[in-house]
C-alpha positions in Angstrom: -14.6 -4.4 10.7 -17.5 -2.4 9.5 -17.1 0.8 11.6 -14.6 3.0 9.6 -14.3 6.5 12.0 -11.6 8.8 14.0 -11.6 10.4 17.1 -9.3 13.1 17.3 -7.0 13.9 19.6 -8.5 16.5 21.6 -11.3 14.3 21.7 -9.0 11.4 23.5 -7.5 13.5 25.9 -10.4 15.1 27.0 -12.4 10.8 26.6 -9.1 10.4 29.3 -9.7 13.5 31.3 -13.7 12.5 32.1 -12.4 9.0 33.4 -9.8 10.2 35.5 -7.1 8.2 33.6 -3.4 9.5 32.8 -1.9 7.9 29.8 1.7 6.9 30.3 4.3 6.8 27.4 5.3 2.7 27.7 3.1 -0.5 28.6 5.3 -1.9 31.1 4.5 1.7 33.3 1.1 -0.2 33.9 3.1 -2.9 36.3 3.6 0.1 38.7 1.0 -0.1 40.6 -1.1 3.1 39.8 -4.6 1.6 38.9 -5.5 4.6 37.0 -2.6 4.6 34.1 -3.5 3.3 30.4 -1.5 2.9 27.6 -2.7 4.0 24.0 -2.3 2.3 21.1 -3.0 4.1 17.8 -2.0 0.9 15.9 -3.1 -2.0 17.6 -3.5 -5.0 15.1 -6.1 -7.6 17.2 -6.9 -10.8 16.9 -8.6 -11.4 13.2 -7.8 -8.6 11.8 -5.0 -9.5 9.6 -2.4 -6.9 9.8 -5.6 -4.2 10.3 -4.8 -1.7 12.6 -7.5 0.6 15.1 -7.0 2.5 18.4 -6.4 0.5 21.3 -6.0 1.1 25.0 -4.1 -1.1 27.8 -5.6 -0.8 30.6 -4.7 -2.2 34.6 -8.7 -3.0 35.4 -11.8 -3.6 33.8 -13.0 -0.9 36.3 -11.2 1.5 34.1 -12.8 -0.4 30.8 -15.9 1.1 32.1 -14.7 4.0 33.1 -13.1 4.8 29.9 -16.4 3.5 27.7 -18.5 5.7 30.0 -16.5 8.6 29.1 -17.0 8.0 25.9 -20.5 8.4 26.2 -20.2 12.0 27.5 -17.8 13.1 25.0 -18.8 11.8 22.1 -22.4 11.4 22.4 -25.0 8.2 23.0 -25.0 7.8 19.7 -21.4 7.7 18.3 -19.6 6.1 21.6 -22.3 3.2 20.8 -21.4 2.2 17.6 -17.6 2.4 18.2 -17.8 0.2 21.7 -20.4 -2.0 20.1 -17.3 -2.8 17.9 -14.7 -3.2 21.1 -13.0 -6.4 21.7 -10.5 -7.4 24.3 -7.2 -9.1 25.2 -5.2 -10.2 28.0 -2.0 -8.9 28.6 -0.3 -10.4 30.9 -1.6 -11.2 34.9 -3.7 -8.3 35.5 -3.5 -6.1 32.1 -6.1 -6.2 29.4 -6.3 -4.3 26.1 -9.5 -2.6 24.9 -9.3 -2.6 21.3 -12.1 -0.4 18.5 -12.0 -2.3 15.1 -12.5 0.1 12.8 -11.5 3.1 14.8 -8.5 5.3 14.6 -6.9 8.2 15.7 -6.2 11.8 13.7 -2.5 12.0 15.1 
């Protein structure tokens, strides 16, 4: 876990905004059916990272993975989106769910 860095918060919603995604206050609002809701995590502790904890994002699709990567790009810059999703790793939540985690990365509440 190398990559020590924030976004901020206007930075996320407007990451959200250029994906077309709408965050939604519980996980379990993913199961309704709307394909572009995501959940976000500002403390998710992942796999290996013992007790660790970094900005993650539940998502319903890896369509919206890219999407939200993507819009990382446009916000942040080439530069900066690439080292924080070269540092992403993913889980499975469930049937259809996935979380799309940044080691490393946090955000400025």
């Amino acid at each position: 876990m190398a990559l020590l860095t924030t976004i901020t918060r206007e930075q996320l919603d407007n990451i959200l905004n250029a994906a077309e995604l709408h965050e939604t206050g519980t996980e379990t609002d993913l199961s309704c059916g709307v394909d572009d809701l995501v959940y976000v995590s500002k403390a998710y502790s992942g796999r290996g990272m013992y007790g660790a904890t970094c900005l993650g994002f539940t998502l319903s699709s890896h369509a919206n993975a890219y999407r939200l990567t993507a819009a990382m790009g446009a916000i942040l810059g080439a530069g900066k989106a690439r080292q924080i999703v070269s540092s992403a790793a993913t889980d499975i939540m469930g049937l259809d769910d996935m979380i799309l985690y940044f080691p490393g990365v946090t955000l400025d509440a």
